[in-house]
TORNU-442560 format. One record per residue: residue number from 1; x, y, z of N, C-alpha, C in turn. Coordinates in steps of 0.02 Angstrom, whole numbers, plus 50000, padded with zeros to 5 digits. Each point is the difference from the previous one (the first is absolute). Layout:
N
NUM,X,Y,Z,X,Y,Z,X,Y,Z
...
// end
This chain:
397
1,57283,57863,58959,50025,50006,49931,50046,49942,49984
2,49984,49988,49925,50053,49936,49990,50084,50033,50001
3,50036,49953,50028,50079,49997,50034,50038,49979,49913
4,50048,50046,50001,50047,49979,49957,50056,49992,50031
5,50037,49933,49989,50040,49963,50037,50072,50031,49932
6,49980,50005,49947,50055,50007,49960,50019,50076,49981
7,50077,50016,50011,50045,50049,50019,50013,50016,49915
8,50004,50069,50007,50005,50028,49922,50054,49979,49956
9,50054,49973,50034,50048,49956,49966,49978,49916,49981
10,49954,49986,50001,49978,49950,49994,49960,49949,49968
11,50002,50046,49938,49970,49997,49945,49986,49923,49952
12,50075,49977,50000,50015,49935,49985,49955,49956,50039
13,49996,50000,50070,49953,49927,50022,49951,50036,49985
14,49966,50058,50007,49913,50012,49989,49967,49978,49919
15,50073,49992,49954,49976,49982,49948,50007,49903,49981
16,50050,49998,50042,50004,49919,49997,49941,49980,50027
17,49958,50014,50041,49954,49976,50036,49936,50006,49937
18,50007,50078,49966,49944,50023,49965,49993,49933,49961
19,50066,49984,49967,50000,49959,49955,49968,49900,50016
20,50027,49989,50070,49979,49965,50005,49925,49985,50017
21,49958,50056,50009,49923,49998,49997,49969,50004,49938
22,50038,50021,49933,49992,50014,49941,50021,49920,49971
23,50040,49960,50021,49985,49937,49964,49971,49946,50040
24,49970,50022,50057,49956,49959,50029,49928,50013,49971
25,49989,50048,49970,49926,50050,49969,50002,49962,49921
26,50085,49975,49949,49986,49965,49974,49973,49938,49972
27,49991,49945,50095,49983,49971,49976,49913,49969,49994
28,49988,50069,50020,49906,49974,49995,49971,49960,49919
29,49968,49973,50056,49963,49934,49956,50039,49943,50003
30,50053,50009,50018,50029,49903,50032,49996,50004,50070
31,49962,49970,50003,49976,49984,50083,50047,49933,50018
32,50025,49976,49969,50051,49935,49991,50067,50034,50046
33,50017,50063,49969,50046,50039,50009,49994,50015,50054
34,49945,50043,50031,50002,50029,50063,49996,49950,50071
35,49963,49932,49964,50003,49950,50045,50059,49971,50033
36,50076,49993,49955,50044,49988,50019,50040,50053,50035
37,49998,50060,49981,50042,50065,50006,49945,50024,50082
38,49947,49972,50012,49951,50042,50064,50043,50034,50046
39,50038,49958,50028,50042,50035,50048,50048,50046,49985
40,50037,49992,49943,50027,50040,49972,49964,50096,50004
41,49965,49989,49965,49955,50060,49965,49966,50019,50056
42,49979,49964,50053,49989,50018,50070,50034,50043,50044
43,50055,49977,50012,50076,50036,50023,50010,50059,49975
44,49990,50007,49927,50019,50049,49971,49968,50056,50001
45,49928,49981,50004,49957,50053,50009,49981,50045,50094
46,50030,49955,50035,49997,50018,50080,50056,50059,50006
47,50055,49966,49953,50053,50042,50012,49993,50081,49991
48,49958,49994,49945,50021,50068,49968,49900,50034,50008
49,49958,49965,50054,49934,50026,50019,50011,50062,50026
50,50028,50021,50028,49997,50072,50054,50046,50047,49967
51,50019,49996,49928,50050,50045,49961,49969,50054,49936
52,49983,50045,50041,49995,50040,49957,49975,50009,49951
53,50067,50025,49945,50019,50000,49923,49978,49937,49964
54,50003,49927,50044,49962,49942,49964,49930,49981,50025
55,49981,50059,50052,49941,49963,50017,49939,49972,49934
56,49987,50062,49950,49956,49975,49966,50004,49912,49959
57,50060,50008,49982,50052,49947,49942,49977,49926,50051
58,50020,49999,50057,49982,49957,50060,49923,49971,50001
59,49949,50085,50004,49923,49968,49987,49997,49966,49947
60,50011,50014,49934,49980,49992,49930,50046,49922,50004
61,50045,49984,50011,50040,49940,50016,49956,49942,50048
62,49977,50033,50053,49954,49947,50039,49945,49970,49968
63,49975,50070,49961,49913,49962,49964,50007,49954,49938
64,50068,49997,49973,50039,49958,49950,50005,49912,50050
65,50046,49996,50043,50004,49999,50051,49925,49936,50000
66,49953,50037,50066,49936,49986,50003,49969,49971,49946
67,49993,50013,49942,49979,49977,49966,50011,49919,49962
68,50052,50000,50007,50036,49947,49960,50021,49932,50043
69,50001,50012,50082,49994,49959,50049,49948,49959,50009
70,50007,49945,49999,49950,49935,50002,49996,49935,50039
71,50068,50009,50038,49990,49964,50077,50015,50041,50047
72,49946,49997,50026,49998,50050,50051,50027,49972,50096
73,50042,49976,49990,50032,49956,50079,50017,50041,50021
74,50011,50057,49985,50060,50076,50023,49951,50060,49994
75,49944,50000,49988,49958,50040,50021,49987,50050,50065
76,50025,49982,50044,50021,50030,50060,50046,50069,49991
77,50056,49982,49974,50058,50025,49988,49973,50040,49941
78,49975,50000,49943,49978,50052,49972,49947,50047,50011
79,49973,49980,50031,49926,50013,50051,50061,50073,50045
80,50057,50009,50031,50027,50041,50048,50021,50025,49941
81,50024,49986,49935,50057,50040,49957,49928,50039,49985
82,49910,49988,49982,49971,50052,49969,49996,50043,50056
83,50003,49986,50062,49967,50041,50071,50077,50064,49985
84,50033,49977,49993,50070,50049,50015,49987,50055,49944
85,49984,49976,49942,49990,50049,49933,49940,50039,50029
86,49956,49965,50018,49945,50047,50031,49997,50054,50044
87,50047,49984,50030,50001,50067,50084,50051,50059,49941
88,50040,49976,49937,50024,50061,49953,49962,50016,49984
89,49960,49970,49961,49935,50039,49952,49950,50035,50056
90,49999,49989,50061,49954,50038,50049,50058,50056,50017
91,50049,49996,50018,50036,50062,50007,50015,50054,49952
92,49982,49948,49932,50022,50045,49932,49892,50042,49996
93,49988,49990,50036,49929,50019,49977,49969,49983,49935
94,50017,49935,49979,49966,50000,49926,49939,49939,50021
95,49963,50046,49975,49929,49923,49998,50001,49970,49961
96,50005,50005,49926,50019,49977,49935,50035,49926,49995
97,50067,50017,50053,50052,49953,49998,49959,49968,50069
98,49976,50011,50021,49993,49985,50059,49939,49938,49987
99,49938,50013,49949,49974,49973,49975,50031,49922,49973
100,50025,50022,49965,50019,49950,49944,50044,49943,50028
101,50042,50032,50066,50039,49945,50045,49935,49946,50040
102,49966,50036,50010,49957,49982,50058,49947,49948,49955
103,49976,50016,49931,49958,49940,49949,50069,49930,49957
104,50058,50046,50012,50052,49950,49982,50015,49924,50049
105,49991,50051,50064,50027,49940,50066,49915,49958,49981
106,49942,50038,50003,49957,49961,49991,49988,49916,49965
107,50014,50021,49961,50006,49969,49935,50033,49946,50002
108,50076,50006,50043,50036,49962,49995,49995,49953,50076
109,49957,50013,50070,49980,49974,50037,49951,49959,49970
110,49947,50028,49961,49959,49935,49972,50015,49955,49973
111,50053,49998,49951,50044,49955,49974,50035,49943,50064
112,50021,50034,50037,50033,49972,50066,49940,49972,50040
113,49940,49998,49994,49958,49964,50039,49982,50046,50056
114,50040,50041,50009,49956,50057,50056,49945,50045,49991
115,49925,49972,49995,49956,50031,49963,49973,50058,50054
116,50003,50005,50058,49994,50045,50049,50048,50065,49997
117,50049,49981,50000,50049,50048,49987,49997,50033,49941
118,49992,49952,49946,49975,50038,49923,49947,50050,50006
119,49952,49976,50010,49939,50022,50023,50003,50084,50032
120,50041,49990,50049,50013,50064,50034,50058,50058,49955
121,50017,49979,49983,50072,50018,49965,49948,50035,49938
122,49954,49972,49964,49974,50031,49940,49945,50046,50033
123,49968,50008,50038,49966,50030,50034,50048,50076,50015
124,50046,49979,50017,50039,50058,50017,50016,50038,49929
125,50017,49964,49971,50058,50030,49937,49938,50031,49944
126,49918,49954,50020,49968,50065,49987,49962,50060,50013
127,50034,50009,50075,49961,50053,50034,50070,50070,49982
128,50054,49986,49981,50050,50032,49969,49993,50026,49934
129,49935,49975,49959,49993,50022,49936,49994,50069,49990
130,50003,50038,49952,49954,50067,50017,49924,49991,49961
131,49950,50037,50026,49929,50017,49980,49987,49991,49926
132,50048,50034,49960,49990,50017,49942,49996,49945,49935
133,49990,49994,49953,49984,49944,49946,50059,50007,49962
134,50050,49949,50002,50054,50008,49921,50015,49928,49988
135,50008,49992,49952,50024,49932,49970,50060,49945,50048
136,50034,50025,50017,50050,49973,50039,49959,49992,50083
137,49966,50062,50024,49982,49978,50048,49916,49960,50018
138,49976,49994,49927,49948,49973,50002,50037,49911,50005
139,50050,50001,49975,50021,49920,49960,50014,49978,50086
140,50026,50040,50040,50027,49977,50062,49933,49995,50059
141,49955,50046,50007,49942,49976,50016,49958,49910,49974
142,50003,50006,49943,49971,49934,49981,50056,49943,50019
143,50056,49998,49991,50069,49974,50029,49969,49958,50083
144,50002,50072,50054,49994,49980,50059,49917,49981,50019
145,49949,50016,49939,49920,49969,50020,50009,49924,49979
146,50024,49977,49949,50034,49934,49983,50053,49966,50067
147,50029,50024,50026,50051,49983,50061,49957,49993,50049
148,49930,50033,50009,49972,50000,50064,49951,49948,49983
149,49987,49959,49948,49933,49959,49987,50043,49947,50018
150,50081,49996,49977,50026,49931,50004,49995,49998,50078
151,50038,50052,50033,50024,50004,50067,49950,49948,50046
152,49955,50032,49960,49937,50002,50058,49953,49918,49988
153,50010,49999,49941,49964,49922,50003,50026,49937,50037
154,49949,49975,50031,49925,49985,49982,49980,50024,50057
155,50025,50046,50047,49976,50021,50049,49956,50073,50003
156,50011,50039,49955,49953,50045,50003,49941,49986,49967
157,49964,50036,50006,49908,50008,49989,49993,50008,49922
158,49946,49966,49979,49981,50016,49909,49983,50068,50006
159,49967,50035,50041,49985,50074,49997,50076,50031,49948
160,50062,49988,50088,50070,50043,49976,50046,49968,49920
161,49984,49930,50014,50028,49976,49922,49955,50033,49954
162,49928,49995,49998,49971,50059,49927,50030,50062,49995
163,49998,50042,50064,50046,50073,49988,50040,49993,50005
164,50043,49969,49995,50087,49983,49972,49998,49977,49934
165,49947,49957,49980,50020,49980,49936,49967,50080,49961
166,49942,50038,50002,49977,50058,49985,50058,50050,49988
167,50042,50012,50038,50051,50056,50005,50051,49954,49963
168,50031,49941,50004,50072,49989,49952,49959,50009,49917
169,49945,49996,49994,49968,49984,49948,49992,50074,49964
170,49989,50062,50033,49989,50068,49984,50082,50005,49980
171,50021,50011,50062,50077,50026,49999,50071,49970,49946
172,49968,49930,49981,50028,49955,49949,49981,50021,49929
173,49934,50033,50000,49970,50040,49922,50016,50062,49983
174,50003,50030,50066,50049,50080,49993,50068,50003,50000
175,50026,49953,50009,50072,50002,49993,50044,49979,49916
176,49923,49978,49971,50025,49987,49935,50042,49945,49979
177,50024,49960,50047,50059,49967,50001,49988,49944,49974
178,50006,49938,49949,49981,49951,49990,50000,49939,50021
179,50095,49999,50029,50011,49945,50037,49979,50005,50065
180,49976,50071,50014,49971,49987,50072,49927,49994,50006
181,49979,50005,49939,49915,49965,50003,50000,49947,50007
182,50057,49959,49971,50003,49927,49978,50009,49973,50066
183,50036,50055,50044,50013,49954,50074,49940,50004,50023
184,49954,50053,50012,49945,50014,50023,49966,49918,49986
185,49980,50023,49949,49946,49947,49965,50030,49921,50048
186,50074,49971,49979,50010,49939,50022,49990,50001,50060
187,50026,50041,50046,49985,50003,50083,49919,49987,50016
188,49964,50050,49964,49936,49976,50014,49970,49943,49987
189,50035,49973,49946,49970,49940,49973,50020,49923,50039
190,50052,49996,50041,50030,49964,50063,49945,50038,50064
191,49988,50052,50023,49955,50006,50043,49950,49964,49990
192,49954,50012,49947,49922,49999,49994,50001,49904,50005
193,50063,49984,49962,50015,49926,50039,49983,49963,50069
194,50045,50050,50032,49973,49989,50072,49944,50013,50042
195,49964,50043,49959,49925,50021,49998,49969,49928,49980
196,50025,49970,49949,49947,49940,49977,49959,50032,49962
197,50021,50068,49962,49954,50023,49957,50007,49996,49944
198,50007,49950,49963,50025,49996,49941,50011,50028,49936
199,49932,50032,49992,49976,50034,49932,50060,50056,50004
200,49977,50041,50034,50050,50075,50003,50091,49971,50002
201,50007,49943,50022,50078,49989,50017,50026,49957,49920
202,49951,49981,49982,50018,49982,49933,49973,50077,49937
203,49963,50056,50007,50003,50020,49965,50075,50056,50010
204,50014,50000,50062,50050,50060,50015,50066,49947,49978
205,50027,49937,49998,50049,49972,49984,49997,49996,49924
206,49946,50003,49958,50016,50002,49931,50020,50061,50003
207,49965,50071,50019,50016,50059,49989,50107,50004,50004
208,50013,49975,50056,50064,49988,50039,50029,49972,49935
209,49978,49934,49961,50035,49964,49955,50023,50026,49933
210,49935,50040,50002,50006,50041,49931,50043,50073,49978
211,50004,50011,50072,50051,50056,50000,50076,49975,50001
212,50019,49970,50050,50042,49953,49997,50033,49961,49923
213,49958,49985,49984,50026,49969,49911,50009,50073,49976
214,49971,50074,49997,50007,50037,49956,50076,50026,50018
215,50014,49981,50064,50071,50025,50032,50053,49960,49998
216,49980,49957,49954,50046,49914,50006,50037,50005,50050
217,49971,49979,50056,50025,49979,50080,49986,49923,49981
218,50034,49972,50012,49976,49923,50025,49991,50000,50060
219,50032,50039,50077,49990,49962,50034,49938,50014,50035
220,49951,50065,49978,49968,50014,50019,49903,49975,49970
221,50044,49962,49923,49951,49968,49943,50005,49939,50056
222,50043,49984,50013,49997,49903,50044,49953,50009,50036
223,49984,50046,50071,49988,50015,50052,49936,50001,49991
224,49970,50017,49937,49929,50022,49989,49975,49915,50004
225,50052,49972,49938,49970,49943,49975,49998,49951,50065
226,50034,49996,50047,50032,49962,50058,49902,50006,50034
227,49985,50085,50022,49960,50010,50018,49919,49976,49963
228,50002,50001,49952,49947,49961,49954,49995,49932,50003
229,50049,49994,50000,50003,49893,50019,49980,49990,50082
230,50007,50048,50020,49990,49999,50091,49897,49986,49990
231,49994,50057,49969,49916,50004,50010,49975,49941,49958
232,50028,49959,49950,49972,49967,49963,50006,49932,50035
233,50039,49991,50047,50010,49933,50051,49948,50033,50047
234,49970,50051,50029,49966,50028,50057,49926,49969,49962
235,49999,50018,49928,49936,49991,49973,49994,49931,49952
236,50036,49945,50043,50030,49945,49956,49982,49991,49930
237,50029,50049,49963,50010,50013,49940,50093,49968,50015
238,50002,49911,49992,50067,49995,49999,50040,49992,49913
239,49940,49976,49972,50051,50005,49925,50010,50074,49987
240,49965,50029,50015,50024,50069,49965,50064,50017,50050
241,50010,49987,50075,50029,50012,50037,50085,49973,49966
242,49995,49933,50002,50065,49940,49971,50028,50071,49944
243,49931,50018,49945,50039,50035,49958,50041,50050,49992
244,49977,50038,50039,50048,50080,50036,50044,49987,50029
245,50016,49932,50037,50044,49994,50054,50056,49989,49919
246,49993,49966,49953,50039,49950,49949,50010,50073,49975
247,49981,50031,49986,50046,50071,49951,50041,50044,50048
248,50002,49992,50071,50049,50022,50037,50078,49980,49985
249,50036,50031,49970,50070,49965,50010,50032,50063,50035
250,50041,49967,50051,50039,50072,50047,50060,49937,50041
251,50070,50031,49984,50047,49974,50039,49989,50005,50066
252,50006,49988,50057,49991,50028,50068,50078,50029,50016
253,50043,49993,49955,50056,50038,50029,50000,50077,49924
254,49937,50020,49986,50020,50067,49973,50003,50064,50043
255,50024,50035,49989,49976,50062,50033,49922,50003,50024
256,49985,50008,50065,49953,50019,50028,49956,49952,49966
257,50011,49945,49961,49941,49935,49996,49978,49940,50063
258,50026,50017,50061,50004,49945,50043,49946,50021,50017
259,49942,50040,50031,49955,49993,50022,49955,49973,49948
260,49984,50025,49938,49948,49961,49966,50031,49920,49976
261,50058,49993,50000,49998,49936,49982,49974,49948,50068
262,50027,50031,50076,49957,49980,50056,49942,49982,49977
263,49977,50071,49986,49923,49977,50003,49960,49961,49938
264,50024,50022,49961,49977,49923,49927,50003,49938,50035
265,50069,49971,50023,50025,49962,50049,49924,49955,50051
266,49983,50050,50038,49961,49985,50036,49921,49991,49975
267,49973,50047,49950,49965,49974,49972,50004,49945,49966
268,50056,49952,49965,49986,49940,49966,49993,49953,50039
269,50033,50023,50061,49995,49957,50046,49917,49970,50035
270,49964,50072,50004,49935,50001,50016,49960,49971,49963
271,49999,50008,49935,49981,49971,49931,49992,49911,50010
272,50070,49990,50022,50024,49917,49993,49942,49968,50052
273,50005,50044,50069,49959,49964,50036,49917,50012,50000
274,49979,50041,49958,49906,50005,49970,49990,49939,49982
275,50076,49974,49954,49995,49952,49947,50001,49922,50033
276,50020,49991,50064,50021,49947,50032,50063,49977,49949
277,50043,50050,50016,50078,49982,49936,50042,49996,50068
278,49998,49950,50064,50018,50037,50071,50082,49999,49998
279,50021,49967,49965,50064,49976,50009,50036,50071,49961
280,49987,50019,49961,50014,50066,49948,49994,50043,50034
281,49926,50018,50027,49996,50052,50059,50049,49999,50069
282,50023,49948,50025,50055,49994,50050,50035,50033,49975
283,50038,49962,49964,50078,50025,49945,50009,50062,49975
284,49931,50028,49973,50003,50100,49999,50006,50023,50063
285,49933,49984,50029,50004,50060,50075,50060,49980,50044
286,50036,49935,49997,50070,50004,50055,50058,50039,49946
287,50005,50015,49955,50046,50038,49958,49980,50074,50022
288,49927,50020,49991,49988,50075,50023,50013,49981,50087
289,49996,49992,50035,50025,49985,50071,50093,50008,50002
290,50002,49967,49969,50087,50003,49998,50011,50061,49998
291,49970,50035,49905,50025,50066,50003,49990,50065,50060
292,49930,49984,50028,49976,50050,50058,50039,49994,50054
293,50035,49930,49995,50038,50029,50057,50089,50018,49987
294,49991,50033,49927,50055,50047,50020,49992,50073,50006
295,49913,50017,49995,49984,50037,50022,49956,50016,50060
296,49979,50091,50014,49981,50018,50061,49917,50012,49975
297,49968,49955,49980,49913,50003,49984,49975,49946,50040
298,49980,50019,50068,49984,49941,50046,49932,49981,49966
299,49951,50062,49986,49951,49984,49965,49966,49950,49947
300,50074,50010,49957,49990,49964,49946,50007,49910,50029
301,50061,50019,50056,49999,49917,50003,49968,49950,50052
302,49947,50054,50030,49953,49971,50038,49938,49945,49943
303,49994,50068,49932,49949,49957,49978,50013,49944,49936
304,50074,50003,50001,50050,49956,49973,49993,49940,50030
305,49994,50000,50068,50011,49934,50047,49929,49983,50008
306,49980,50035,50008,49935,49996,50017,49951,49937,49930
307,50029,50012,49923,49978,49967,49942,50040,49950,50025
308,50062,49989,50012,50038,49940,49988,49960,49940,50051
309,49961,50043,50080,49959,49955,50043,49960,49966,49957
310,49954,50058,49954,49950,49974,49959,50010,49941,49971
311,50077,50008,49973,49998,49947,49949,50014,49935,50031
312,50047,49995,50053,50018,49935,50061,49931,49980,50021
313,49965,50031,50025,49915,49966,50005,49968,49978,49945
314,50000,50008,49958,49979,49988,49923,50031,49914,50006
315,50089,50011,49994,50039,49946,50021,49988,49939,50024
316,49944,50025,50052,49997,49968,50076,50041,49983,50043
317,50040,50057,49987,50065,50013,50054,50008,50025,50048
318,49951,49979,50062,49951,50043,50028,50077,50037,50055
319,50033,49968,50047,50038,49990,50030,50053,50083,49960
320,50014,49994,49967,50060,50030,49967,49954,50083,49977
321,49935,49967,49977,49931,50086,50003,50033,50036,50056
322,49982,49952,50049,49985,50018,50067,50049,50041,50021
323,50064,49981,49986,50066,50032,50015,49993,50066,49980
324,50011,49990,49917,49984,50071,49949,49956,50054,50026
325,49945,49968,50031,49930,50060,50008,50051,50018,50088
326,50025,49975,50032,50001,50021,50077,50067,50071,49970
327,50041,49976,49955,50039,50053,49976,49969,50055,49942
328,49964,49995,49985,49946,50064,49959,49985,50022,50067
329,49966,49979,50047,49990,50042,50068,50016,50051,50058
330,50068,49961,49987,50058,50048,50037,50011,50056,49947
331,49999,49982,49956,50024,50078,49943,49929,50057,50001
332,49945,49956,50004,49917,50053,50020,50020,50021,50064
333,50044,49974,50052,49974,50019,50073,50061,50057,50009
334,50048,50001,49952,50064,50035,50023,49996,50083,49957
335,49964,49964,49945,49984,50069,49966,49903,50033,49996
336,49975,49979,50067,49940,50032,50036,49965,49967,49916
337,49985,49954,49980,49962,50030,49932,49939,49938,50027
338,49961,50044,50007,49933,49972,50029,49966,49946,49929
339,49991,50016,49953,49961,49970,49955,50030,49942,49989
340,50062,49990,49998,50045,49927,49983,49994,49968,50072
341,49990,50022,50057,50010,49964,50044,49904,49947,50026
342,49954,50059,49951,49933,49972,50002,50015,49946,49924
343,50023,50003,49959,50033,49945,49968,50008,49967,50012
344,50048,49993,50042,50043,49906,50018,49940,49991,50017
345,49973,50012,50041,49959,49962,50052,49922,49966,49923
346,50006,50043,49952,49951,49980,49967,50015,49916,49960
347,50072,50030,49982,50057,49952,49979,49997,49943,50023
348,50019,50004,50080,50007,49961,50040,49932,49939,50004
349,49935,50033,49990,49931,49985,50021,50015,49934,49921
350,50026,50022,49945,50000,49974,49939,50040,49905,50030
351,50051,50057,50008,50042,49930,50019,49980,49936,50055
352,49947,50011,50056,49980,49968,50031,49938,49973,49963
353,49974,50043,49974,49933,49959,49953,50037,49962,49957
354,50037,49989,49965,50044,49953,49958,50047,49930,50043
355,50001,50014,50070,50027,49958,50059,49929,49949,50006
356,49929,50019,50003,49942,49978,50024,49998,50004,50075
357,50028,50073,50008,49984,50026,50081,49935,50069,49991
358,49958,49963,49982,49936,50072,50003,50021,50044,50058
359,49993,49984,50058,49995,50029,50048,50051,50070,50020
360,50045,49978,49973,50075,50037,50006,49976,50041,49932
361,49975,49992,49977,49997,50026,49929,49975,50066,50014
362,49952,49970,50049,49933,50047,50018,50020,50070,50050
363,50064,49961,50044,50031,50047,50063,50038,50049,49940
364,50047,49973,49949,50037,50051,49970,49954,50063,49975
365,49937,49987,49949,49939,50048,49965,49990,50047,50084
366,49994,49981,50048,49971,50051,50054,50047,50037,50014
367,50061,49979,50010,50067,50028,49997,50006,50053,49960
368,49994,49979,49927,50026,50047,49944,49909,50055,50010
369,49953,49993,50019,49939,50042,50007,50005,50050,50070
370,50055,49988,50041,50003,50045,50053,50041,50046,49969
371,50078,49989,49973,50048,50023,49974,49968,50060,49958
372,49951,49973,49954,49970,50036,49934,49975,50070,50024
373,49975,49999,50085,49967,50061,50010,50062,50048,49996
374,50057,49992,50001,50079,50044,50017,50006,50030,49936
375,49992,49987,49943,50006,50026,49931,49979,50058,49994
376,50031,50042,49978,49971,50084,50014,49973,50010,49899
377,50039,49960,49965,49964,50018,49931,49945,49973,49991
378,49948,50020,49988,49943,49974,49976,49990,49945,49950
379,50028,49995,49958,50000,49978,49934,50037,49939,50035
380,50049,49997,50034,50035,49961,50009,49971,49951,50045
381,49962,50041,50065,49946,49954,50034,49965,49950,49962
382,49962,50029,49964,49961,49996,49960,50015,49914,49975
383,50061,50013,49964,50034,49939,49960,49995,49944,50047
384,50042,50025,50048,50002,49945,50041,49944,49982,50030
385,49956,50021,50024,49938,49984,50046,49965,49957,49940
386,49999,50008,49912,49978,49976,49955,50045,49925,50015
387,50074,49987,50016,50020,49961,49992,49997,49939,50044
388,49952,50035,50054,50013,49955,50063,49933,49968,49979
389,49928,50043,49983,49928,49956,49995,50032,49955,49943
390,50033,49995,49955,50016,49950,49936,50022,49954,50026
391,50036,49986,50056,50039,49948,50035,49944,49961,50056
392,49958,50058,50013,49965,49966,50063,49932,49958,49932
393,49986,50015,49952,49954,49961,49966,50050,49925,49957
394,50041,50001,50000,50019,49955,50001,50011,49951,50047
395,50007,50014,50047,49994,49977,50076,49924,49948,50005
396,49935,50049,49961,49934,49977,49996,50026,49949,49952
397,50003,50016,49974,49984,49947,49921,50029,49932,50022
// end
């Protein structure tokens, strides 16, 4: 049973404390705020975890909390503050709460780059649901089938991504909810991306866009458009591309605008170099590099470094590629990610055919074709094994 530490005379600190979780709950939606105050609001909430009379005030404070956190370096440390709330809500017998901690930590590990842990964490928080159909607990089902498509990409199977996208897609229509169709729709529409399926990822991002404008969100209207300019450089459609990127305007220091301005960021950058604009394309992608590394998205800045190689070979900077791609490598080899590490080597094959070393060209393509069998996504094989015959016919030609 949860321990009350505070004595019936003691009224005064149980409410000083109340109070100070009550203007930490004020300040959701400045993530500016919680960024400077982290430790603060951290402290505060450990203190008063195993109390009672504040336990709930404490949960409802964390998912405020969780939510609004956006560098995640201290992830660890909040990672033990949800485990501690948890062994209450398991002693308190509530599944409910027990739920909603368990799709909260989710949520906020994916954010943090722990997609395994996410992964597991939403898995859990929805085996806590109950059976039954209601609006609130339909919205949290589609919640954690959305948490498990991110978690899980690009490593699970098109089979489990269709019945994940099937169930956030039911559970997102019964819940009635609008802004959470709108998430639905955009999430899928960034998947079917990575699918390389275009049609469906551009019809589910207008769906995403159009809800979005009816909710005047901008930041969720950007994200669509960000994502539309993505497929229209995939399908070098670049003027239409240039144009979506040009109606983006977003500070990167607004509330919760730093990731899409990242990623606009990195698409113009991609843009510059279709265009042979190489010097432009440097000068974006080392600015998105800068910013990634004041954050924890190894991901992102593998394939960050990975363009900037592109563009130094473009350069004919072969020497300084060479550097860039051996450090994209270590970030594939440290974070197991098999598909980037059959990359370099495709990369690599690029950069030696641009040296006039066929031969080496030829050792890297066999390299990146052993690697390729390790890929457990299909789709993803797929890509790559597509990417390696494109390299080896150039090789012919």
């Amino acid at each position: 049973m949860v321990a009350n530490s505070f004595s019936d005379d003691d009224a005064r600190r149980l409410e000083d404390m109340k109070r100070k979780l009550a203007q930490i709950r004020s300040h959701d939606g400045d993530p500016d705020w919680f960024g400077s105050h982290e430790s603060s609001t951290r402290n505060t909430i450990r203190r008063v975890s195993d109390k009672a009379p504040l336990y709930l005030d404490t949960v409802i404070t964390a998912f405020v909390c969780l939510r609004n956190l956006h560098t995640h370096k201290t992830y660890q440390l909040w990672a033990q503050i949800i485990a501690d709330l948890l062994l209450v809500a398991d002693d308190l017998r509530n599944p409910d709460l027990q739920s909603q901690l368990w799709l909260a930590y989710a949520d906020f590990m994916m954010r943090a780059g722990q997609h395994k842990m996410a992964s597991r964490a939403a898995e859990i928080g929805t085996a806590f649901l109950p059976d039954r159909s209601e609006p609130d607990i339909d919205m949290r089902r589609a919640q954690a089938s959305l948490l498990l498509i991110r978690a899980q990409q690009p490593v699970s199977s098109k089979a489990t991504t269709i019945r994940l996208i099937a169930r956030a897609l039911k559970y997102a229509r019964s819940a009635n909810n609008i802004e959470l169709k709108a998430r639905v729709y955009q999430t899928l529409g960034h998947i079917y991306v990575v699918e390389e399926d275009y049609k469906p990822a551009i019809g589910f991002t207008e769906l995403a866009l159009n809800l979005w404008k009816s909710l005047d969100n901008e930041l969720g209207r950007i994200d669509c458009m960000i994502n539309l300019a993505r497929i229209a450089r995939m399908e070098n459609r670049f003027e239409e591309m240039n144009a979506l990127l040009q109606e983006i305007s977003l500070d990167p220091d607004s509330p919760n605008g730093h990731q899409q301005f990242m990623n606009r960021m990195y698409e113009e950058a991609a843009l510059h170099l279709e265009l042979a604009h190489y010097d432009s394309a440097e000068e974006t992608i080392k600015w998105v590099i800068e910013y990634l590394e004041t954050m924890n998205m190894p991901r992102a800045m593998g394939v960050a470094k990975q363009t900037l190689a592109l563009i130094q070979i473009s350069q004919q900077r072969f020497d300084l590629a060479e550097d860039t791609l051996t450090k994209v490598d270590e970030i594939w080899n440290k974070h197991e990610y098999v598909y980037g590490q059959a990359d370099v080597c495709v990369a690599r094959c690029y950069l030696e055919r641009m040296r006039k070393q066929e031969q080496r060209a030829i050792e890297w393509l066999d390299r990146a074709e052993r690697i390729c069998f390790e890929i457990k996504n299909e789709t993803m094989r797929k890509q790559m094994q597509t990417a390696i015959h494109n390299e080896r016919l150039k090789g012919i030609a």
